[in-house]
Each structure stands twice: as C-alpha cells, then as structure tokens.
PDB file of N, CA, C and O in Angstrom, chain B, residues numbered from 101:
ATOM      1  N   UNK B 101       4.623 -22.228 -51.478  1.00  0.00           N
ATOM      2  CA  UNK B 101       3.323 -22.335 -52.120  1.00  0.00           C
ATOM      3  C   UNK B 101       2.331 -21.420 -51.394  1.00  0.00           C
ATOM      4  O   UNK B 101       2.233 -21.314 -50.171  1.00  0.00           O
ATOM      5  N   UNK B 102       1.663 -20.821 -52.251  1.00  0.00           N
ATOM      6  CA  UNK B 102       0.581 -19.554 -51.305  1.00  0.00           C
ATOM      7  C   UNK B 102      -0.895 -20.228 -51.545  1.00  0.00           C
ATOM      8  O   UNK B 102      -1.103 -20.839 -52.593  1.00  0.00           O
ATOM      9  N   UNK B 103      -1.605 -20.138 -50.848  1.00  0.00           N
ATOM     10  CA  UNK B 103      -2.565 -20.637 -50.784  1.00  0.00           C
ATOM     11  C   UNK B 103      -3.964 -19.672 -50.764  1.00  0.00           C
ATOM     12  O   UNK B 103      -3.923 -18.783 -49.914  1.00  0.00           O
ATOM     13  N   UNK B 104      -5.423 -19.744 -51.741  1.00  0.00           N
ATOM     14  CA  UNK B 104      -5.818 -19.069 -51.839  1.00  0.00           C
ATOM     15  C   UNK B 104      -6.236 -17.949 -50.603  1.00  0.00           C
ATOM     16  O   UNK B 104      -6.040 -16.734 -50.615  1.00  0.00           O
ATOM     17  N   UNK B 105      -6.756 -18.624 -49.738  1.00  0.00           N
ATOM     18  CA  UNK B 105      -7.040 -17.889 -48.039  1.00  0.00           C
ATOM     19  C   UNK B 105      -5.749 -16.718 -48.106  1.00  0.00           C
ATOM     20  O   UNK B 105      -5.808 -15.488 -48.100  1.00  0.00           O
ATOM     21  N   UNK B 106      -4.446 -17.750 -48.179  1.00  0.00           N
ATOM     22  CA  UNK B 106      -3.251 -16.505 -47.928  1.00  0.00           C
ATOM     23  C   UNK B 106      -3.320 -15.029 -48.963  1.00  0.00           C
ATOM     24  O   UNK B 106      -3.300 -13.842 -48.639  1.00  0.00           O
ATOM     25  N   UNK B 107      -3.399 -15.635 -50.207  1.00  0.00           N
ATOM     26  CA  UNK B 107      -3.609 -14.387 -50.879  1.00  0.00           C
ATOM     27  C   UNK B 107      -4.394 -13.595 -51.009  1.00  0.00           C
ATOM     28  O   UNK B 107      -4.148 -12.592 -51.679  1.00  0.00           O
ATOM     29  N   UNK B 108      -5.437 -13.764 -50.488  1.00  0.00           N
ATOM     30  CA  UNK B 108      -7.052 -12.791 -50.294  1.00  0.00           C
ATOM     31  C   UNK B 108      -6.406 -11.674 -49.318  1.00  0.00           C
ATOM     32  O   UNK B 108      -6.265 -10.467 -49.518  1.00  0.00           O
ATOM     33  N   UNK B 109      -6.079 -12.416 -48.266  1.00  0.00           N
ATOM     34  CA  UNK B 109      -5.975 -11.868 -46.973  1.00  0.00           C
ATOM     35  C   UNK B 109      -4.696 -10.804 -46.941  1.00  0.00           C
ATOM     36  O   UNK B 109      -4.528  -9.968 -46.052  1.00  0.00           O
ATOM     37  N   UNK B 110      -3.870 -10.994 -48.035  1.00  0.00           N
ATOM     38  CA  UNK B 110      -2.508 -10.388 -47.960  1.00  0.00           C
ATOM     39  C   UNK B 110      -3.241  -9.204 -48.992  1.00  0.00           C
ATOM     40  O   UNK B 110      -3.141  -8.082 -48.497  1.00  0.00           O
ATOM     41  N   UNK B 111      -3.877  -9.224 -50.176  1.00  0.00           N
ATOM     42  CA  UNK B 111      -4.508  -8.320 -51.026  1.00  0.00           C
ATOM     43  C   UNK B 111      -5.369  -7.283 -49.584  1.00  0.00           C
ATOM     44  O   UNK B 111      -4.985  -6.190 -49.168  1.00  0.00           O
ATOM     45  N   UNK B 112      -6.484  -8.024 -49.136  1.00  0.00           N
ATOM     46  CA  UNK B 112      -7.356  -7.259 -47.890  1.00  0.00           C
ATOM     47  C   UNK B 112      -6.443  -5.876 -47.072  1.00  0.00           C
ATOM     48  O   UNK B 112      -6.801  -4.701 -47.134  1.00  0.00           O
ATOM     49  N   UNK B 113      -4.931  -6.502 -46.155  1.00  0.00           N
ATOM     50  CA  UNK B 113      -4.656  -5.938 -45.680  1.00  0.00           C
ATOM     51  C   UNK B 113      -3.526  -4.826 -46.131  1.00  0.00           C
ATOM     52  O   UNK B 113      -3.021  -4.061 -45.309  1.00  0.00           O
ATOM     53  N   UNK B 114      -3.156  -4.823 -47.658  1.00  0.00           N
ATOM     54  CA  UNK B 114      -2.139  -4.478 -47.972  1.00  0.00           C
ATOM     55  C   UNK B 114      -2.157  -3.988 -48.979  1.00  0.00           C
ATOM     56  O   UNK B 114      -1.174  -3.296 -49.244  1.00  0.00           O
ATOM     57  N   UNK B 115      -3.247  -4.099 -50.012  1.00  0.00           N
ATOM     58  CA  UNK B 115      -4.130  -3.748 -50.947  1.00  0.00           C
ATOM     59  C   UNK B 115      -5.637  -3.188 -51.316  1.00  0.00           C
ATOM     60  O   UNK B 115      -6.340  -2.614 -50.483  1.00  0.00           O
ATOM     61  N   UNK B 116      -5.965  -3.391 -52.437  1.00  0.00           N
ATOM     62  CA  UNK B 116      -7.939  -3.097 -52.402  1.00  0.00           C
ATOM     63  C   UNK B 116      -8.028  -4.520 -52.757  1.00  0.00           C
ATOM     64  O   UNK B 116      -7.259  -5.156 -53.479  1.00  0.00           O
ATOM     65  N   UNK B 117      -8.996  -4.893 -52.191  1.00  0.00           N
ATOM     66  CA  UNK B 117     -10.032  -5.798 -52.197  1.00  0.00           C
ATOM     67  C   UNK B 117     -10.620  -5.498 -53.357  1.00  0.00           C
ATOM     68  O   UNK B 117     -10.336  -6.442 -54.094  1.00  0.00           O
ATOM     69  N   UNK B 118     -11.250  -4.762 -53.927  1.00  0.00           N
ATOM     70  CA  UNK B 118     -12.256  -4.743 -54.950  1.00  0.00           C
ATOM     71  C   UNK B 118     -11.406  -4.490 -56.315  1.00  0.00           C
ATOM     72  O   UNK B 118     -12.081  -4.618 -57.337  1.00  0.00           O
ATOM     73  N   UNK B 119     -10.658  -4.305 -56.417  1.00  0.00           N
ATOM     74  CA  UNK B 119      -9.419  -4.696 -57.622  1.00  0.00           C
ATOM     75  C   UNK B 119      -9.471  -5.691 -57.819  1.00  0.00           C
ATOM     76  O   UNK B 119      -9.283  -6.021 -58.990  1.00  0.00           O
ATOM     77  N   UNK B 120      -9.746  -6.726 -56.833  1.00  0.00           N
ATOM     78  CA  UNK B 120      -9.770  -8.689 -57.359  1.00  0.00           C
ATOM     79  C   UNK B 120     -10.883  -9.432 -58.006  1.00  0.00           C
ATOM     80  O   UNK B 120     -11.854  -9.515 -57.253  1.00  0.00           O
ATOM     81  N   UNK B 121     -11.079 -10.091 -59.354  1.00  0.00           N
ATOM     82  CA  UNK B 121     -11.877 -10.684 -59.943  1.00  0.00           C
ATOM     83  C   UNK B 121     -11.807 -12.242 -59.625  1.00  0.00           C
ATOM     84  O   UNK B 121     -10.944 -12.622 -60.416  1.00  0.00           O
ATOM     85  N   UNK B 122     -12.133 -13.097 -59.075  1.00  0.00           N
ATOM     86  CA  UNK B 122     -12.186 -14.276 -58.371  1.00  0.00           C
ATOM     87  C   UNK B 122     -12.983 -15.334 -59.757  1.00  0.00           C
ATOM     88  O   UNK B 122     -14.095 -14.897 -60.052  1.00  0.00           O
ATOM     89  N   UNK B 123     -12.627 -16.372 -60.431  1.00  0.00           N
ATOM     90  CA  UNK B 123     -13.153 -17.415 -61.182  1.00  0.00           C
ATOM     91  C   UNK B 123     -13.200 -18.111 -60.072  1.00  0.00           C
ATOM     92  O   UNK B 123     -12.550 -18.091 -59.026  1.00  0.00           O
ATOM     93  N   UNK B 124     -14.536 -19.053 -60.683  1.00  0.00           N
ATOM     94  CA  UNK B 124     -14.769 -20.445 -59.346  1.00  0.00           C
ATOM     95  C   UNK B 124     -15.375 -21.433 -59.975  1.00  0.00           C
ATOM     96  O   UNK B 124     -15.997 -20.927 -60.908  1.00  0.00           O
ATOM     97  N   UNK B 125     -15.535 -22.685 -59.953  1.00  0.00           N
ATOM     98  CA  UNK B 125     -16.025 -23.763 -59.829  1.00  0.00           C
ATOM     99  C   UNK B 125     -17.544 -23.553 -59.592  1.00  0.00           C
ATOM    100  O   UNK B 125     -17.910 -23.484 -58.418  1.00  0.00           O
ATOM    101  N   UNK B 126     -18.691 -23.415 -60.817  1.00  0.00           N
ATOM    102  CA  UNK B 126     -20.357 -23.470 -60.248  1.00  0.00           C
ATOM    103  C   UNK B 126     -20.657 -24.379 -61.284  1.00  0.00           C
ATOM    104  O   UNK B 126     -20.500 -24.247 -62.498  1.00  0.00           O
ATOM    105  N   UNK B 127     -21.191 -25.486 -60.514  1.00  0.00           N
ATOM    106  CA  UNK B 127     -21.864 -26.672 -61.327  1.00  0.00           C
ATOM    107  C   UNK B 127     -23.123 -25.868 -61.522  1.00  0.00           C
ATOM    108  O   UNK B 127     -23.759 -25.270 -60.655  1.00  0.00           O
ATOM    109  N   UNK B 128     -23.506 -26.008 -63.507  1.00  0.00           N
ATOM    110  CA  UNK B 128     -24.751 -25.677 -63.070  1.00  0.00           C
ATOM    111  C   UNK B 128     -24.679 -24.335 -64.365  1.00  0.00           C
ATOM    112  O   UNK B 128     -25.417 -24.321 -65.350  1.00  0.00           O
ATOM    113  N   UNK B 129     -23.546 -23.216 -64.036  1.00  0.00           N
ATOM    114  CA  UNK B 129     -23.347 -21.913 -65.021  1.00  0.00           C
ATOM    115  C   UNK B 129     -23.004 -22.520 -66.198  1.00  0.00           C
ATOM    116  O   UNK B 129     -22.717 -23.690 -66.449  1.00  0.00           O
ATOM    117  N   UNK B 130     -23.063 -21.736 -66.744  1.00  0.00           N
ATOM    118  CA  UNK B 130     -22.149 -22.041 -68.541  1.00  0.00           C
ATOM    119  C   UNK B 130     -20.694 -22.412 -67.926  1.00  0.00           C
ATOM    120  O   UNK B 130     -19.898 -21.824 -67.194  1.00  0.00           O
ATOM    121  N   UNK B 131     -20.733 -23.696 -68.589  1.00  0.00           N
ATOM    122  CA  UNK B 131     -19.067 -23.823 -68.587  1.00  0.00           C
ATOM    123  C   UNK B 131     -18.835 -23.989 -67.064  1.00  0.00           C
ATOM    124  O   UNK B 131     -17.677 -23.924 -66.651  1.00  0.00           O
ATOM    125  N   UNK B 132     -19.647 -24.155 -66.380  1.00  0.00           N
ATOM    126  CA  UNK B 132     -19.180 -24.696 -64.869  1.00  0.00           C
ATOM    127  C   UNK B 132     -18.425 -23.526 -63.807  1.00  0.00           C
ATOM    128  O   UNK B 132     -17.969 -23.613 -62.666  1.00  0.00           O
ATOM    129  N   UNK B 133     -18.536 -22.494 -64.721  1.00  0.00           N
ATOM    130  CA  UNK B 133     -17.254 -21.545 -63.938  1.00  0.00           C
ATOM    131  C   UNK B 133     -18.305 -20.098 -63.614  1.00  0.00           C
ATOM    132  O   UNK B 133     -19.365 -19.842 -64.185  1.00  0.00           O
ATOM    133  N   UNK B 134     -17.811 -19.512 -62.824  1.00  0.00           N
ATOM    134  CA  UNK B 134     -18.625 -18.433 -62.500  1.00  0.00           C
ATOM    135  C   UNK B 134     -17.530 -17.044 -62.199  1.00  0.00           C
ATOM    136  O   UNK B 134     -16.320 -17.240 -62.304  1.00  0.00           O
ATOM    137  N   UNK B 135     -17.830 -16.250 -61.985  1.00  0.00           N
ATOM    138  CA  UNK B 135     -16.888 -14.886 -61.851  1.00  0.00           C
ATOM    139  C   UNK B 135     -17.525 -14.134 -60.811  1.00  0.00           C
ATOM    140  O   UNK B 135     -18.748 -14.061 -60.922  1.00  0.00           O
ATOM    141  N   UNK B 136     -16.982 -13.531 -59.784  1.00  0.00           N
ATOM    142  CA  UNK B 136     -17.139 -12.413 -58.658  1.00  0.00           C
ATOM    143  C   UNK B 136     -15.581 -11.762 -58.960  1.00  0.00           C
ATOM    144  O   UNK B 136     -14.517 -12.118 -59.466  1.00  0.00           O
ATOM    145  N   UNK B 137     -16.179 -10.572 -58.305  1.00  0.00           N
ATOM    146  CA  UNK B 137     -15.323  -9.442 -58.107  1.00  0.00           C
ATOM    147  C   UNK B 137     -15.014  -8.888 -56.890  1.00  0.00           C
ATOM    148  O   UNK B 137     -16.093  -8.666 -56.339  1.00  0.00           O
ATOM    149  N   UNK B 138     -13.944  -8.486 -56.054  1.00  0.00           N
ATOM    150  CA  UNK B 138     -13.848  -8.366 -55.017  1.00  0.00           C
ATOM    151  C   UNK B 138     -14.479  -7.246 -53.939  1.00  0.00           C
ATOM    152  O   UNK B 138     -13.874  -6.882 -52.931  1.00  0.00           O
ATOM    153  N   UNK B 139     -15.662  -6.819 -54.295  1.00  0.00           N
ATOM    154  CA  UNK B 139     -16.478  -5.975 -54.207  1.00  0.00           C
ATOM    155  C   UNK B 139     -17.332  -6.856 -53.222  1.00  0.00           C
ATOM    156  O   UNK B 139     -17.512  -6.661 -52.019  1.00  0.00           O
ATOM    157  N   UNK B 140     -17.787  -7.811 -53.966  1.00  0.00           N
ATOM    158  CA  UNK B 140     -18.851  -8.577 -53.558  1.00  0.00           C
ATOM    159  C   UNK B 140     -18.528  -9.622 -52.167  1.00  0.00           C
ATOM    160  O   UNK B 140     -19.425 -10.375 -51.789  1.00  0.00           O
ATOM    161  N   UNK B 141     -17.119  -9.596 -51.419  1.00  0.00           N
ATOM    162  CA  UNK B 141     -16.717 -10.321 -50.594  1.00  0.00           C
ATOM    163  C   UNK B 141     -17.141  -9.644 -49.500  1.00  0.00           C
ATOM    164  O   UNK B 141     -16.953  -8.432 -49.396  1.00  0.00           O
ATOM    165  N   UNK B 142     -17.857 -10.479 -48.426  1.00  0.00           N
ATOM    166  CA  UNK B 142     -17.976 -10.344 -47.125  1.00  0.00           C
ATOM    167  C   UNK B 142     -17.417 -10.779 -46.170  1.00  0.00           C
ATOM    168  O   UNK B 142     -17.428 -10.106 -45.139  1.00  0.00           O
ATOM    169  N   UNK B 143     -16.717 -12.105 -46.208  1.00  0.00           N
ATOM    170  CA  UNK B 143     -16.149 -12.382 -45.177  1.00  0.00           C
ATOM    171  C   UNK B 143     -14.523 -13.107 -45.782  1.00  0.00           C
ATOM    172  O   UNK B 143     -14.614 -13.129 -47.010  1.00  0.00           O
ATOM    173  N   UNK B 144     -13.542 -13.511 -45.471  1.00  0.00           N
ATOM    174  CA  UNK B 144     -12.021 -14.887 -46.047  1.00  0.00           C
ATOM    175  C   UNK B 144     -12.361 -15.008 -44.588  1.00  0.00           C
ATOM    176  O   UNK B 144     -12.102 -14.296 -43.618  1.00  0.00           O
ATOM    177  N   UNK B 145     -13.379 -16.736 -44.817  1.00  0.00           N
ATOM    178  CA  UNK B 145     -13.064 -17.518 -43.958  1.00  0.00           C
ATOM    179  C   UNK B 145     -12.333 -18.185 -43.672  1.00  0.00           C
ATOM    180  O   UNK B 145     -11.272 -17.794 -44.158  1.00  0.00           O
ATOM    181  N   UNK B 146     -12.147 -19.419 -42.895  1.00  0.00           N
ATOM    182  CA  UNK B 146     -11.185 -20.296 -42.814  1.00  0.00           C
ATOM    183  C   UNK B 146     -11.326 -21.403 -43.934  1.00  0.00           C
ATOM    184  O   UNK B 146     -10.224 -21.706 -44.390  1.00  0.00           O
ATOM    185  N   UNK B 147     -12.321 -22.047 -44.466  1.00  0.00           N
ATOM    186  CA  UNK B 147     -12.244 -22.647 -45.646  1.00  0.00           C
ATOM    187  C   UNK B 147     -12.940 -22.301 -46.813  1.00  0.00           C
ATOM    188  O   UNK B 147     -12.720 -22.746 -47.939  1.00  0.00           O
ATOM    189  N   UNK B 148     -14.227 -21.066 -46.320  1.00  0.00           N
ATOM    190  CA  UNK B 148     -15.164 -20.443 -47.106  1.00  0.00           C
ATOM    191  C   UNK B 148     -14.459 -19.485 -47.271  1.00  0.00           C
ATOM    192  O   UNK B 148     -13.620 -19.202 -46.416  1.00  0.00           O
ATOM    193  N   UNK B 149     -14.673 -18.426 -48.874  1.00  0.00           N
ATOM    194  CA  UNK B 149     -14.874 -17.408 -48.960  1.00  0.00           C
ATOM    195  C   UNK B 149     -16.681 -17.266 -48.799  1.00  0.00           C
ATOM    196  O   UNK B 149     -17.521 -18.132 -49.044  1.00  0.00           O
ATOM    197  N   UNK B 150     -16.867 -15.987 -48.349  1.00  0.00           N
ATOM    198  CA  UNK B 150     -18.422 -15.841 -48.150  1.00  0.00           C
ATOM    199  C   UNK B 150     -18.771 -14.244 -48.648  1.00  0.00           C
ATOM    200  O   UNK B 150     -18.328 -13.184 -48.205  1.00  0.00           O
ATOM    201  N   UNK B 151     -19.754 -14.505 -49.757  1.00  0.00           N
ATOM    202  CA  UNK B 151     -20.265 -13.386 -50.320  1.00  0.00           C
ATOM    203  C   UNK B 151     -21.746 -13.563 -50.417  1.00  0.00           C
ATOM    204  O   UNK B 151     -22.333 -14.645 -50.433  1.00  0.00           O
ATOM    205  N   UNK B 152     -22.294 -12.338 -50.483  1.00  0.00           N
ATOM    206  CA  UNK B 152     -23.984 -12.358 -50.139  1.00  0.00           C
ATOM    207  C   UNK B 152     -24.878 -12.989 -50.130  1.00  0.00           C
ATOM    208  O   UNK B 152     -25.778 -13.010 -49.289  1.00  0.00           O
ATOM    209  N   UNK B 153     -24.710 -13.855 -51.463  1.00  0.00           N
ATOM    210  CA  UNK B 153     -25.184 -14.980 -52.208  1.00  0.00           C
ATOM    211  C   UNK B 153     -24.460 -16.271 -51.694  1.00  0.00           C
ATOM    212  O   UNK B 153     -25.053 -17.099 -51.002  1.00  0.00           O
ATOM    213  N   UNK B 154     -23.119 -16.404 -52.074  1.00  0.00           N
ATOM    214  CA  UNK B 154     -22.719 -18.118 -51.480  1.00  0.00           C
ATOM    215  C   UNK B 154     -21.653 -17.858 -50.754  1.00  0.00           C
ATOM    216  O   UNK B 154     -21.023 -16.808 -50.624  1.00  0.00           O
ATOM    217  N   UNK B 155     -21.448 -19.271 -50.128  1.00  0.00           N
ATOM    218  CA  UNK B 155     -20.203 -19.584 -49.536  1.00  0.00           C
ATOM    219  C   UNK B 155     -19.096 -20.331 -50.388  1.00  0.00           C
ATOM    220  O   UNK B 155     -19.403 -21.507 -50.584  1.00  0.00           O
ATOM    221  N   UNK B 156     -18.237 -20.060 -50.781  1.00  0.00           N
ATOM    222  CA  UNK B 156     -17.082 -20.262 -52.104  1.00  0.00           C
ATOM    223  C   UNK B 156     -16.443 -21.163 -51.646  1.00  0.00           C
ATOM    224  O   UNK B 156     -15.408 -20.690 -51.176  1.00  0.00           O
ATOM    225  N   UNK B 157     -16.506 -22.618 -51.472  1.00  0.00           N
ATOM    226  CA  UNK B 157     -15.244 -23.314 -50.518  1.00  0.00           C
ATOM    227  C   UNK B 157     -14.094 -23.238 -51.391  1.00  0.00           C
ATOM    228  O   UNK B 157     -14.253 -23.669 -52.533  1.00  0.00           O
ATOM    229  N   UNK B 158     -12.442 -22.554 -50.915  1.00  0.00           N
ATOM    230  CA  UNK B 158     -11.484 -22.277 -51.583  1.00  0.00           C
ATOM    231  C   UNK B 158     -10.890 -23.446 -52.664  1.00  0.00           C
ATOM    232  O   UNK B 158     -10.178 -23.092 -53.603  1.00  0.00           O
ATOM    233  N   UNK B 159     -11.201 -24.698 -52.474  1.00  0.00           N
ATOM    234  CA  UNK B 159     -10.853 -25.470 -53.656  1.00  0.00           C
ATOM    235  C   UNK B 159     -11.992 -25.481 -54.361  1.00  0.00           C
ATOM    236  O   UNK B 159     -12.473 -26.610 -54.261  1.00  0.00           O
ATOM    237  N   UNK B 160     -12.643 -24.810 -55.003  1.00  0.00           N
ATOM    238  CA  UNK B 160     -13.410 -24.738 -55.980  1.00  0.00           C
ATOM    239  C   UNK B 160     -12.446 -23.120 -56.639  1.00  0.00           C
ATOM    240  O   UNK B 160     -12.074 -23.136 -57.812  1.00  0.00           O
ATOM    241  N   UNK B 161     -12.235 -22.225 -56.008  1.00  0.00           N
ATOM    242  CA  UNK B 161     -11.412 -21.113 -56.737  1.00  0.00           C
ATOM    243  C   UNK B 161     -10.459 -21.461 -57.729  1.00  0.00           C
ATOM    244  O   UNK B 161      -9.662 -22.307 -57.323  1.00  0.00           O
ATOM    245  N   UNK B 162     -10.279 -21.080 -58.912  1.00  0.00           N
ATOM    246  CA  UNK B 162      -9.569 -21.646 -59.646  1.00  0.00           C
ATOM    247  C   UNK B 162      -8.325 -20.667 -60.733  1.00  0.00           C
ATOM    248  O   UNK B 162      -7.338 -21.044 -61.366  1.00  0.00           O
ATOM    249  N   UNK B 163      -9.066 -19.085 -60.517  1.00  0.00           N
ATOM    250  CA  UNK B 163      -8.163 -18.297 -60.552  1.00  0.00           C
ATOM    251  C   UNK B 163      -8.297 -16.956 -60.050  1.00  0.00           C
ATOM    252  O   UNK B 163      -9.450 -16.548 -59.912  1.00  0.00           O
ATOM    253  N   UNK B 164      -7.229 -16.094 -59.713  1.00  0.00           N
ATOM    254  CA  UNK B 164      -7.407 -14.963 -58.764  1.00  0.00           C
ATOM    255  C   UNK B 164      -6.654 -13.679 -59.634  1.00  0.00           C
ATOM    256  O   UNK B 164      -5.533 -13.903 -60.092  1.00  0.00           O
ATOM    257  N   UNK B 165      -7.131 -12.663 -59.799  1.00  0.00           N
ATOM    258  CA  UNK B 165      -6.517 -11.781 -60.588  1.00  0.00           C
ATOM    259  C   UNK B 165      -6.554 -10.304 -59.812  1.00  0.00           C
ATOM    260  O   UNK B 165      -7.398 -10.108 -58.937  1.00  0.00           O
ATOM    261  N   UNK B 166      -5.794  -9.494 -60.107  1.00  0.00           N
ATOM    262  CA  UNK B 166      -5.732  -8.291 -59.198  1.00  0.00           C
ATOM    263  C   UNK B 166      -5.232  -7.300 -60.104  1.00  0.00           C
ATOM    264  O   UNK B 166      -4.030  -7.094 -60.269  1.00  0.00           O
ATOM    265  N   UNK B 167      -6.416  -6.513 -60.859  1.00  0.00           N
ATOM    266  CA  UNK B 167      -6.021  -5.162 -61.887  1.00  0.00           C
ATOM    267  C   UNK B 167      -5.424  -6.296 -62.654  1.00  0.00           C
ATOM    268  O   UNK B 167      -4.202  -6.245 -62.789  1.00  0.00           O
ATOM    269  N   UNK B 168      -6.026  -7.266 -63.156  1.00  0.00           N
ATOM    270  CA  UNK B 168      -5.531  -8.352 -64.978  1.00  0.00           C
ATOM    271  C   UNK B 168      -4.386  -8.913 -64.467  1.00  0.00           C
ATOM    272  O   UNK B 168      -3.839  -9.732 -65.207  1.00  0.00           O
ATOM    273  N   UNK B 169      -3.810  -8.666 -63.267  1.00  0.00           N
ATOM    274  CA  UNK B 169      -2.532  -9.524 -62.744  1.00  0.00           C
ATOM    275  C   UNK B 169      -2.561 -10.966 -62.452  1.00  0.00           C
ATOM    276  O   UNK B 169      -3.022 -11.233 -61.342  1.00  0.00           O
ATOM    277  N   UNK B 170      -2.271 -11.728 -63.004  1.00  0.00           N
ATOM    278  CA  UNK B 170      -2.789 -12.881 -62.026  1.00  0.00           C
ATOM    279  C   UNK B 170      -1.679 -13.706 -61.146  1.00  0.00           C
ATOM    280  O   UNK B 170      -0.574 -14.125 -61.492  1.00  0.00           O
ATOM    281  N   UNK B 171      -2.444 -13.803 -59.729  1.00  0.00           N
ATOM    282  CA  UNK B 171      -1.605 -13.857 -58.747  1.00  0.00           C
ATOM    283  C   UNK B 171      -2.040 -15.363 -58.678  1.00  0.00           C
ATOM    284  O   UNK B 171      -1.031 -15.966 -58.312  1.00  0.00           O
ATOM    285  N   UNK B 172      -3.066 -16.255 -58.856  1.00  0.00           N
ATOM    286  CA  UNK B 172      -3.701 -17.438 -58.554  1.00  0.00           C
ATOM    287  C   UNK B 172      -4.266 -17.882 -60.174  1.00  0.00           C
ATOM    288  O   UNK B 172      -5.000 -17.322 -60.988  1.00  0.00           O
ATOM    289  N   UNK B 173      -3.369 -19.427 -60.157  1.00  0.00           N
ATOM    290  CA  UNK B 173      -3.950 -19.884 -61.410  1.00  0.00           C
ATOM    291  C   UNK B 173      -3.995 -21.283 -60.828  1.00  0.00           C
ATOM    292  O   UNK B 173      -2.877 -21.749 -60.612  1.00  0.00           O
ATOM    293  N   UNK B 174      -4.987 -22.038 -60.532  1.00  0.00           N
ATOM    294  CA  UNK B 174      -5.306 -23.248 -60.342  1.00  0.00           C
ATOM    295  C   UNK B 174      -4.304 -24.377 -61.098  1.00  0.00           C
ATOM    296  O   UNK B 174      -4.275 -25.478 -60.549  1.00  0.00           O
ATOM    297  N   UNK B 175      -3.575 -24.221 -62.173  1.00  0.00           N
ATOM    298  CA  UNK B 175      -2.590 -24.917 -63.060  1.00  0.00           C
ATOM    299  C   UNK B 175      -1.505 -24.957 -63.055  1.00  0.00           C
ATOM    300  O   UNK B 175      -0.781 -25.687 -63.731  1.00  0.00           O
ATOM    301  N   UNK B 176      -0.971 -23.511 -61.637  1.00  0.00           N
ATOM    302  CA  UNK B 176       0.167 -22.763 -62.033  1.00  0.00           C
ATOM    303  C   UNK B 176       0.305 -21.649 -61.339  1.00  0.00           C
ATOM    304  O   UNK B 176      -0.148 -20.592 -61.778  1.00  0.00           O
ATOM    305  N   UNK B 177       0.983 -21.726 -60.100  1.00  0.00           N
ATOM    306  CA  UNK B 177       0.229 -20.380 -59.011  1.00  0.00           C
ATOM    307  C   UNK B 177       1.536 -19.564 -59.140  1.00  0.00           C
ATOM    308  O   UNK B 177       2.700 -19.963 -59.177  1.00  0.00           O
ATOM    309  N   UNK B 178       1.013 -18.278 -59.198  1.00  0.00           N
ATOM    310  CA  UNK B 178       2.327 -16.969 -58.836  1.00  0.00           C
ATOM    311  C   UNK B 178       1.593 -16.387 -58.101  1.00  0.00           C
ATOM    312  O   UNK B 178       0.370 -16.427 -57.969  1.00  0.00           O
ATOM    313  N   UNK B 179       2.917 -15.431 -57.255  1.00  0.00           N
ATOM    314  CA  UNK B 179       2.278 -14.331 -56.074  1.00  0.00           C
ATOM    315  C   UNK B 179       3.227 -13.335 -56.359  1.00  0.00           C
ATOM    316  O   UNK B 179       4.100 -13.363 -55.492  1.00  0.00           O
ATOM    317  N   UNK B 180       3.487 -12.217 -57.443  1.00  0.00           N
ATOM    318  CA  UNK B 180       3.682 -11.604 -57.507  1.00  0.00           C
ATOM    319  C   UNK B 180       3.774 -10.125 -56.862  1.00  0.00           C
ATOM    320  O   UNK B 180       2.639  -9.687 -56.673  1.00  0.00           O
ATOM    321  N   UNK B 181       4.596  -9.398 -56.545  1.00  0.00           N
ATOM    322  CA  UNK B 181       4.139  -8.255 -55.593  1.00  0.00           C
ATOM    323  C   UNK B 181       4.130  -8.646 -53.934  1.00  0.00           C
ATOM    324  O   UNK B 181       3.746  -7.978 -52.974  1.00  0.00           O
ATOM    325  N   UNK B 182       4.621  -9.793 -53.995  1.00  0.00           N
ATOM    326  CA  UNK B 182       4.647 -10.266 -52.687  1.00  0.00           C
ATOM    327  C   UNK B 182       4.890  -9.270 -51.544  1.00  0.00           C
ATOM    328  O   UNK B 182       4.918  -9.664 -50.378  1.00  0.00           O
TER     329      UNK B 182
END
C-alpha cells in the first residue's frame, strides 16, 4: 500500500513535481473538494502537505494525478511507474 507522503516524495525525487494535480477535502468550496497543482507545493511534510496558502493534512487528499495518470485514488490506490 503507498501512501500519499510516499508518492509525492517518490514523484519530487524521480520526477516533476509540477506535472501533479492534487484533489483535497475543503469544507466550505463547491462540492467540498478543491484542486492544486504541483507547482504550488512548498514543503511534503510529515503529515502536512504545505503550500503558500494552507497546510493539506494528507487524509484529506483524495486524489493524485501525474500528466492525467492517476497514481492516488482515495477509493482505489495505484502506483504506477513505480
């Protein structure tokens, strides 16, 4: 099982970062869900992702995509390209 932290961090060092479109959990947006792009990441913390604006705690992430790939589905996880 890969876990979101793991797959950020494996994209970061082994990939582009800004190829990744991140869905999340925002009480509050339309539909509760919000979208960043991996552009906008500053830090893969240990339980935060942290971008300019918020701190993302990883169980709120709900799907992870890389160039329309999706490597993270909250319902149903693949790690393709491993």
């Amino acid at each position: 099982m890969y876990f979101v932290r793991d797959i950020l961090n494996k994209i970061k060092w082994t990939k582009d970062l800004k190829k990744v479109t991140i869905w999340y959990v925002h009480r509050g947006a339309l539909g509760n869900t919000k979208m960043i792009s991996g552009d906008e990441i500053i830090s893969i913390g240990r339980s935060f992702l942290e971008t300019s604006t918020a701190m993302i705690p990883y169980h709120r992430i709900t799907k992870i995509l890389y160039e329309n790939e999706v490597l993270f589905n909250r319902w149903g996880i693949s790690m393709r390209g491993k």
